[in-house]
N, C-alpha and C positions, 0 to 999 in steps of 0.2 A: 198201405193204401192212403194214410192221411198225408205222409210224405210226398207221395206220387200226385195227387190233388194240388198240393200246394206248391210244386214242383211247375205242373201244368197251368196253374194261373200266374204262373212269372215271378212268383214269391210277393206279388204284390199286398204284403200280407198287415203294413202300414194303413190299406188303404181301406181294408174293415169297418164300413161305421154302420151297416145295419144292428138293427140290436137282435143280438141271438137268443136260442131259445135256451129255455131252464135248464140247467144243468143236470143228467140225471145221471145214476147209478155211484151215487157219494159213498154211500155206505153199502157192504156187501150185501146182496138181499138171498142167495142162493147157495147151497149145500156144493163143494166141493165136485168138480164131477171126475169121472175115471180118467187114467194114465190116457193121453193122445199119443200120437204119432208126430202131432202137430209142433217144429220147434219156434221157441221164441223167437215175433219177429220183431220188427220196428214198433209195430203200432203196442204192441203189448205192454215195449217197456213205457210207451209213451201215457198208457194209459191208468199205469202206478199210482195209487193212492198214496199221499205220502200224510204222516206224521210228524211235526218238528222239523230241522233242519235235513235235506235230503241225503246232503254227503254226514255220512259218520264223524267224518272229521273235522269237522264245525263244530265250535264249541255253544255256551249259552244257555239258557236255563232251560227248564224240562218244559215240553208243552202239553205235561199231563197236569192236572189241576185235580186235585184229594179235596172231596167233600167236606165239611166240617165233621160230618157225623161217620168220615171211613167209608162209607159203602158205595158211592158211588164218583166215579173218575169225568174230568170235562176235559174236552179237546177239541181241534180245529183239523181236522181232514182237507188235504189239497188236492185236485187231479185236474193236469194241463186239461186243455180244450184246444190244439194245435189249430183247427178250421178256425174258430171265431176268434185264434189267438189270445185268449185270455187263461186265469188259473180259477179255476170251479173254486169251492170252500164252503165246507159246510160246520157250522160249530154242533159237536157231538154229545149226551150225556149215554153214558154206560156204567149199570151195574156192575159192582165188582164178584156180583154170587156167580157159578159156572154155566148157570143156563140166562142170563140177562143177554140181550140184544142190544146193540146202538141204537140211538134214540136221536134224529135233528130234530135240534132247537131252532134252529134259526139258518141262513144259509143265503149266500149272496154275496153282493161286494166286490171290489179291485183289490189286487194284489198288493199288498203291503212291503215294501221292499227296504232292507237294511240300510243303517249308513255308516260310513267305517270315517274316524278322524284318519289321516294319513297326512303327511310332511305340513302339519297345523291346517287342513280344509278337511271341513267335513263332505265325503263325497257319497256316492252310492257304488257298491259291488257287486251287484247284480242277486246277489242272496238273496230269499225272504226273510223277512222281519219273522220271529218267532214268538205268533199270538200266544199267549197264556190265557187263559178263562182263569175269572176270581169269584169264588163265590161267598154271597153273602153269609155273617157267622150264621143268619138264623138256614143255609142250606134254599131257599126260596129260591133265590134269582142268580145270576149270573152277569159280570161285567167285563167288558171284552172292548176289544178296538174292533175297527169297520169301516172299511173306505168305501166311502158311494159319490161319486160324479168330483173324483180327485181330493176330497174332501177325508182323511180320516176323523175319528170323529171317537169318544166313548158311547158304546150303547150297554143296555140293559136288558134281559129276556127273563120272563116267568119260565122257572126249569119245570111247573106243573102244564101250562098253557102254549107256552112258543110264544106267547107277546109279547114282539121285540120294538124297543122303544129307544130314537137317538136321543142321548140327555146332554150333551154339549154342543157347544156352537162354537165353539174355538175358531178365532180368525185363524188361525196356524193349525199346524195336523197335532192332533192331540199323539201321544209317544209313549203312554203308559198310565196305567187306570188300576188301583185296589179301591176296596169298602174303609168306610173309618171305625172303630172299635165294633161301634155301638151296630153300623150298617142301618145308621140312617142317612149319612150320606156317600158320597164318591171322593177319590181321590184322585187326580190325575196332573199330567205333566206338558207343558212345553214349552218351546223357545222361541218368545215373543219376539226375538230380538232377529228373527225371519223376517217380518216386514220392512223393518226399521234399512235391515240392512240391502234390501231389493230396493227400498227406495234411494238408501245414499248411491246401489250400483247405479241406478238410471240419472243419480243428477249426475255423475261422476262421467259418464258415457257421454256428456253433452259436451263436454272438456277433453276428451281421450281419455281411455285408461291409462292409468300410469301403470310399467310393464316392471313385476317387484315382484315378490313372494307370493304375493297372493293371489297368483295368474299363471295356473295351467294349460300350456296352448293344447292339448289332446281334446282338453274339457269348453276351448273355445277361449278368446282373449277378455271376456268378461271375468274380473275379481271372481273368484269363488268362496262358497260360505265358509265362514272362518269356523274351525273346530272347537271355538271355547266360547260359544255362543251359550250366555245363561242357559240355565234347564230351571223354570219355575213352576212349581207346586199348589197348585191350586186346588179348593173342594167346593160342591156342589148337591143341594141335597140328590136325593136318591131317584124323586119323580122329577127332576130337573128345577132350574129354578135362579137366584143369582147365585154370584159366583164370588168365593173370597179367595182371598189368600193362606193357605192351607196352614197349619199351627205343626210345631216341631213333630208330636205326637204321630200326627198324622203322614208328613213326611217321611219319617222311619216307616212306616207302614208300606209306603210305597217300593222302597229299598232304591238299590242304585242303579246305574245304567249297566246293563248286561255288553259282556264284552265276546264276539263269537268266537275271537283267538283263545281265548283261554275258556278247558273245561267248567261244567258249574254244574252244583255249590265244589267251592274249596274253601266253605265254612259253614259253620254250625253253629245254633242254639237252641239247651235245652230253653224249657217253658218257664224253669227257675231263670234259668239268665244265665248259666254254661255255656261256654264258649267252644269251640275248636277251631280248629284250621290247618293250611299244609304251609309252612315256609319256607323260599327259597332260601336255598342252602348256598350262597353264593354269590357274588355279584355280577355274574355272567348270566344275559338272558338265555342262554341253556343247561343252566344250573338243575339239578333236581330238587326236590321238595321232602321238607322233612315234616312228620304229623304233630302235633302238639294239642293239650288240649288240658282244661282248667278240672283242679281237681287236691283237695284236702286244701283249700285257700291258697295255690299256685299255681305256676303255671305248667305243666308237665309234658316234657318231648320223647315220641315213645324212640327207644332205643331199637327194638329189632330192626333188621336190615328191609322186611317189610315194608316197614313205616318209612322206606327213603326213596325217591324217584320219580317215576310219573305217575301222578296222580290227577284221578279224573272223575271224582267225584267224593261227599261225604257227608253223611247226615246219623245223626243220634238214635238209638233203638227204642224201641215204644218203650224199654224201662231207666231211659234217662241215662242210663249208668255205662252202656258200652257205646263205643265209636263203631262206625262201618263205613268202610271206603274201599275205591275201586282204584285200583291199579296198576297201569301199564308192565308187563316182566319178562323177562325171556328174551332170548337174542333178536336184535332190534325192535322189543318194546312188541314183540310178536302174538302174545296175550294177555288177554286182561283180565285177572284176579278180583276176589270180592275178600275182603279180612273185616274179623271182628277185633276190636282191642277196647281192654278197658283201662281208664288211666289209671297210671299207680302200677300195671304189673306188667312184664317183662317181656312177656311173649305174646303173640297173636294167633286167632286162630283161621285157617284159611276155611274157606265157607265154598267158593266156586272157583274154577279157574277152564277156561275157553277162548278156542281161536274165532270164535263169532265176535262181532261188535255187540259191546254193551254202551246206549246212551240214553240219554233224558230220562233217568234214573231220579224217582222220587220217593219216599217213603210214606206207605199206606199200614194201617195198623198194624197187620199181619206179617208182609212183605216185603221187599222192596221191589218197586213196577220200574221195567225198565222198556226200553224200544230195542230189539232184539232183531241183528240181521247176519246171515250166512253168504259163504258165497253166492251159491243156487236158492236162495230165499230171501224173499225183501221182507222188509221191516214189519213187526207184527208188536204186538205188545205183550210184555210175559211178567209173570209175578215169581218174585226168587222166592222159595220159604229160604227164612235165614237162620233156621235149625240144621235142614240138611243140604243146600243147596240146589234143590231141584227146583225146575220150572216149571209153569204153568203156562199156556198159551190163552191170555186174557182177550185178546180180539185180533184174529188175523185179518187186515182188510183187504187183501189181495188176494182171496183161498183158490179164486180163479186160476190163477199161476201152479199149482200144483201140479195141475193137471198137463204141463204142458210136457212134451222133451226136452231134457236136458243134455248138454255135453258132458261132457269127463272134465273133471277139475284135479290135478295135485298141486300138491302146494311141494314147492322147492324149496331147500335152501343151502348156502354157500356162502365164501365168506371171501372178503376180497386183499389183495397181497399184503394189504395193510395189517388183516386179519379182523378186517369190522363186518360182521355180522350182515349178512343179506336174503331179502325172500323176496318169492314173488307166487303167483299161483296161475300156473300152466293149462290156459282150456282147451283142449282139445274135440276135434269134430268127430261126429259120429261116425263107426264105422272103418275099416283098415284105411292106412294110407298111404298114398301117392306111391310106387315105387320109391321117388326121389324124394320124399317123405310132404310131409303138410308147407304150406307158404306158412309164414308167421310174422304176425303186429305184435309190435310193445304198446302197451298199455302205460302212462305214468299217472303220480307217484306214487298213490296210497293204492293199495289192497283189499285194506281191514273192508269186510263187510259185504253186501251184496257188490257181487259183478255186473255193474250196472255200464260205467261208460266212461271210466276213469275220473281224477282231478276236472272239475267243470263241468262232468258229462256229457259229453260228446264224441266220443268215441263207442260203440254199442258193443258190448262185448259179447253176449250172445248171440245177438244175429252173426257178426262177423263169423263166430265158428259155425253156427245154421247154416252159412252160406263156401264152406269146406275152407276156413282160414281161421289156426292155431294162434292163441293169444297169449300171449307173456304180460300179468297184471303186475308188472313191478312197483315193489314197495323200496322205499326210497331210504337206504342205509343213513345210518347215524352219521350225523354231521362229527367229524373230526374234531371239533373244538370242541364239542361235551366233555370231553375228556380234562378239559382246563374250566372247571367253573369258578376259579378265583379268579378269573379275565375281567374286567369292567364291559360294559356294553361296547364301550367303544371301541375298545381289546378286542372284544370276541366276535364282534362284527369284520373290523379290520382281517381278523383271522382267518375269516371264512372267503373271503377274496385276496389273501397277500399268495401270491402265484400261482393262481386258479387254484388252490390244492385245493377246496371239498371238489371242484369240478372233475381233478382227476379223479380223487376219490368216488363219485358217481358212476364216472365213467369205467374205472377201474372193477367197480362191483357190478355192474351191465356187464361187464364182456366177461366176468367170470363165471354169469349166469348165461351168458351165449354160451361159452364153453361146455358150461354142464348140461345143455343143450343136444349142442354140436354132437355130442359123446351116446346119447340116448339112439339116434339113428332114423325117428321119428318126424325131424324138423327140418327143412328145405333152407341151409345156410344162403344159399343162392337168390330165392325169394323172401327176403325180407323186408319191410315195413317199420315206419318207426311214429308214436306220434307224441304230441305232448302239448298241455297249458301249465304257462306261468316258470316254476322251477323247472317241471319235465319239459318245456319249451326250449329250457337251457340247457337241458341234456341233451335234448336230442338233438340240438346245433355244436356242442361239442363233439357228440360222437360224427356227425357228418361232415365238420373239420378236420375230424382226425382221420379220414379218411374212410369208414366203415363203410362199407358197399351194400347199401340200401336200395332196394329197387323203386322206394317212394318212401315220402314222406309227409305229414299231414300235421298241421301245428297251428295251436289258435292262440298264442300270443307269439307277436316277435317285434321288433328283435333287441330285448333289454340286453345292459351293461355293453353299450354300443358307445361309440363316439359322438353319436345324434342325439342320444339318450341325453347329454351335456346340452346339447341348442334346446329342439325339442320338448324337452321335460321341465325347462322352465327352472328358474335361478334356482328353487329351491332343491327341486332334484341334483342340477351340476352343484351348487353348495356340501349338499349330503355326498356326493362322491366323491368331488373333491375330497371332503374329509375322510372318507376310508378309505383313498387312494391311490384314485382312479388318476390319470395325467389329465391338463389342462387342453382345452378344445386344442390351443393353438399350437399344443405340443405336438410334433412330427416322433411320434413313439408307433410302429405299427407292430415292432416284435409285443407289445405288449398286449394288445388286442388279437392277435394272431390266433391264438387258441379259442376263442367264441364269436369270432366274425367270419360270417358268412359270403359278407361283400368281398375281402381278401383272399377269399379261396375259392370265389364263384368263378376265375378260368380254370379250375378242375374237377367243379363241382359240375356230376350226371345227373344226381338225383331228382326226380320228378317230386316239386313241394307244391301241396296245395296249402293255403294260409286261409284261413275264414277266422275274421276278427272282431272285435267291437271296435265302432266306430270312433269311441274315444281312445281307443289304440292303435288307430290304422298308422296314424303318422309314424311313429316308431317303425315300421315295417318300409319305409319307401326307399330308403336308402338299400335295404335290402333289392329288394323287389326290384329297384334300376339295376342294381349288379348282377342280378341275375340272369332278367332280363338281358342285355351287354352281350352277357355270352352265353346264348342261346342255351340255358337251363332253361327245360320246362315249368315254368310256375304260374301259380293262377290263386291272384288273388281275391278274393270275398269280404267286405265291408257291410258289418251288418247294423242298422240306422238302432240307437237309443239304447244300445247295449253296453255293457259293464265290463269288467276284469270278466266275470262270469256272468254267462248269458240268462237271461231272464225270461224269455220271450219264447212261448209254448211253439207258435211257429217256426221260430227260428230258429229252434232244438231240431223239429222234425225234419226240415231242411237240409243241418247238420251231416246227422245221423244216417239222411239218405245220400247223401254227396261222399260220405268218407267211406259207406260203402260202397257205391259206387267207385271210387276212386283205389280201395285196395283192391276189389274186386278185376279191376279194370287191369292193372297193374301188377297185380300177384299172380291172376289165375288168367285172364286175357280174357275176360268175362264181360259181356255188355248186356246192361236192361234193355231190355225191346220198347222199354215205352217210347212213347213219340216224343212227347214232351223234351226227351233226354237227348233228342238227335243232334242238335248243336254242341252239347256238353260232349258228345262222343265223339264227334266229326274232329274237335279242336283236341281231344286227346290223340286220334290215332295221328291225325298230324303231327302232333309231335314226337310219336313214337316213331313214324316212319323216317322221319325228316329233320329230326334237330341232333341237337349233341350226343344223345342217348345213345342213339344209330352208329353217329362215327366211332365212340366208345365201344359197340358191341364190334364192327365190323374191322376195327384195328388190333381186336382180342387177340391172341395168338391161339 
């Protein structure tokens, strides 16, 4: 429905400026109801409460917040609002006892959005920012970030009252806020050197830019912010007030800048001043991590094979003395473990292990609270006892979902010629199927966790199978070069593009999960679908290079490690390629691009591709999109205004979501929505099913 609405007003969804109304139903207020009939559909998943970062696979601190006094937990709850296009947020306290309820404190605000350094500019990736609530030691108040009229800012709220009060005035968005010892004042963070440098952009503009490093054409020909812009540390008393420059003390207090590629913590301290951590074991950025941790006056690295690989999280036990960490195991890193170790002795002992995702794991007296998601269950919050490893379900915010129908999910696995380990988790629709078995979409890259919409989210995996179309959630096999973690970065970098190999390698473990497919009798080889962002964007343009007979395909980035990637991408990109490999713009190399270029193969490319991108990625896409174009391949592109690598924008998701099924649906089953709104979008598909390449293809078949 929200789809359909925002569908019907033209997507003009930029154009929003009333002010909407309160957001309601933040927190669960109602008793789980019985099993429906009813299956997930669009608006459901859209309507997900989330916790912390959405995809599992984001790393970054926990956004549970532990009491001083253990009892009670703080957090920030999010749910799109796709009509008014913004993200609701309510800041939460909850009891840790079994019968305590969520309690808003406070609730309001613009969405807080990440920023990632990348080739030295600091840019945005469409992620949210992962609020942390800090409370004070004496447990009273709470300090939190808060954006109001583009403005972030620190505030403060009474956890007995809801009086919530802004205490900075920060010309610049404040970035990060603890208490100082005593919690008579604030502490918080930013980088003054934001004005300084929008104003040298604009004297600079009066002269031309000068076209160097520090200019992104995707992001526009204006300089962009440079990634090693000061972070300074400032305090502030508590009721607001002036402002100094924060004292070392206070700074550690604050800690450092959370990084969302890598898990967190991967360190520890006890309260004496014990140390731990995980070390890479290698000079390759895909090395594994060994445990280490301080203990009889040294330093000690635990020996079991436990203590080596992925690791993803690690915090000390309320008695100081043992280590607990969470760690990736199993072929392709397929579950994740919870071990206790203490330093000094030889073995570990294993406490949990499960193919659910465990993240934003924090340690509460008893406990460890973690964010807990299943295929068929989104994210709920559960408390490990880390005696016997069982759970507790500490606050589900979505219990609405229970209730709904579900599909069939197995999870597969196979292993590819190489012999490297691969899964994925097959959802199937309700119900026997097809004589000629089920149509089926690939899903990429990650798995782990609720089946929500793949890498990005936009892809809806449950409605799709709702609507009689089998899902392949493929997880993305181990990169080949792990195998070499004595590689230098720039080894193992080079490694993973010197003659496509992970690319075959991907593609090579994809078709041996078709095969195990093909074999079952269940899945319509014939009606296939493929879609993918970012990595899976790159898969699933090598598979339709390589000729795989797809009846469509759906992809929201394209089209990296191109030759335009070199113009395009601006010096520092062709720089960085240059250096792992790539040949130079002016080089006439086409065997080399042949295997992930879509333009060189679009006179025999059928496949129907829809593309919906951000806008700071469209460019990368036009060289495609002319070649395609050329030779009457069906494609349609989508350009969507302010958006990132990953989309941010609650409309723009629902949008999505409704066009990709619309578009498998369209394609796999011959299936059209009735709505009116959608009658242009159909008209321009059956044309080109009737009438373009597709047709001569099917009608030259033998």
């Amino acid at each position: 429905m929200v789809s359909a609405l925002l569908l019907a007003a033209g997507l003009a969804v930029a154009d929003i400026d009333a002010a909407p109304p309160p957001c309601t139903g933040m927190v669960p207020t109602i008793a789980p109801a019985g099993a429906t009939d009813r299956p997930v559909s669009l608006d459901d998943l859209l309507a997900l409460r989330d916790i912390g970062q959405p995809d599992p696979s984001v790393g970054g601190p926990s956004p549970l917040a532990v009491s001083p006094d253990g009892r009670r937990i703080a957090f920030v709850i999010s749910r799109a609002d796709p009509l008014a296009n913004r993200v609701c947020q309510a800041l939460v306290v909850l009891g840790l006892d079994p019968q305590a309820r969520p309690r808003i404190v406070d609730e309001g605000g613009e969405a807080i959005r990440a920023e990632n350094v990348v080739r030295g500019s600091r840019t945005g990736s469409g992620l949210p920012a992962t609020i942390v609530p800090a409370w004070s030691p004496d447990g009273r108040y709470l300090a939190y970030l808060k954006r109001v009229g583009g403005r972030t800012q620190a505030w403060r709220v009474s956890v007995d009252d809801g009086a919530a009060v802004r205490i900075t005035d920060a010309p610049v968005d404040v970035e990060a806020v603890a208490w100082s010892e005593d919690g008579s004042r604030l502490v918080f963070a930013t980088r003054p050197g934001r004005t300084t440098f929008a104003d040298a952009v604009r004297a600079e503009g009066r002269t031309g830019f000068l076209f160097d490093h520090r200019v992104i054409p995707p992001n526009g020909f204006a300089p962009q912010l440079p990634g090693d812009l000061e972070r300074v540390v400032w305090s502030v008393p508590r009721e607001g007030g002036p402002v100094a420059r924060a004292d070392r003390q206070d700074i550690a207090r604050l800690g450092g800048e959370p990084v969302l590629s890598e898990p967190s913590p991967l360190n520890a301290v006890t309260s004496d001043g014990r140390k731990a951590g995980a070390k890479v074991d290698g000079p390759s950025p895909f090395a594994g991590r060994r445990i280490w941790a301080d203990g009889n006056g040294s330093r000690l690295a635990c020996i079991a094979s436990e203590c080596h690989g992925s690791m993803r999280g690690m915090w000390w036990g309320s008695d100081g003395r043992s280590l607990l960490f969470l760690r990736y195991e199993g072929p392709n890193n397929e579950r994740t473990s919870l071990f206790r170790w203490t330093p000094g002795e030889a073995v570990v002992r294993r406490i949990l292990t499960t193919e659910d995702a465990l993240v934003g794991c924090t340690m509460a007296p008893q406990e460890l609270l973690c964010l807990r998601e299943a295929s068929l269950a989104p994210r709920r919050i559960v408390g490990i006892d880390l005696a016997s490893g069982t759970a507790r379900t500490v606050l589900d915010p979505n219990p609405e979902f229970a209730s709904l129908a579900k599909p069939h999910v197995e999870r597969l696995r196979w292993t590819n010629p190489a012999g490297l380990p691969a899964w994925g988790d097959l959802v199937l629709p309700a119900g026997r199927p097809p004589a000629s078995g089920w149509p089926l979409v690939i899903v990429q890259y990650t798995s782990r966790g609720f089946l929500r919409g793949g890498t990005g989210d936009e892809y809806p995996i449950l409605p799709l199978a709702a609507n009689g179309i089998a899902v392949l959630s493929f997880q993305r096999p181990p990169l080949v070069v792990q195998a070499q973690p004595n590689l230098s970065s720039a080894q193992a970098v080079a490694a993973v593009l010197r003659n496509w190999d992970e690319r075959r390698s991907t593609h090579a473990s994809l078709e041996a999960g078709l095969a195990k497919l093909a074999a079952r009798g269940d899945i319509d080889r014939d009606r296939m679908g493929i879609t993918g962002l970012s990595d899976g964007s790159t898969t699933a343009r090598y598979a339709l290079v390589a000729g795989k007979p797809f009846r469509a395909a759906s992809l929201s980035t394209c089209c990296r490690y191109l030759r335009s990637d070199l113009i395009y991408g601006g010096t520092v990109l062709a720089d960085e390629m240059r250096a792992m490999g790539f040949p130079k713009v002016t080089a006439d190399d086409p065997a080399f691009w042949a295997p992930i270029s879509l333009p060189q193969a679009a006179h025999r490319l059928r496949t129907p591709i829809l593309f919906q991108l951000a806008d700071e990625e469209g460019l990368f896409a036009l060289e495609t999109f002319a070649a395609l174009r050329e030779n009457d391949v069906p494609v349609e592109l989508r350009i969507f205004p302010d958006e990132h690598h990953i989309k941010w924008q609650p409309a723009h998701r629902a949008v999505v979501y409704a066009r990709n099924l619309d578009w498998f649906r369209f394609w796999l089953r011959g299936e059209e929505d009735p709505d009116p709104a959608k009658r242009e979008q159909y008209r321009r598909w059956r044309n080109w099913r009737d009438h373009s390449a597709v047709t001569r293809l099917l009608a030259s078949a033998p």
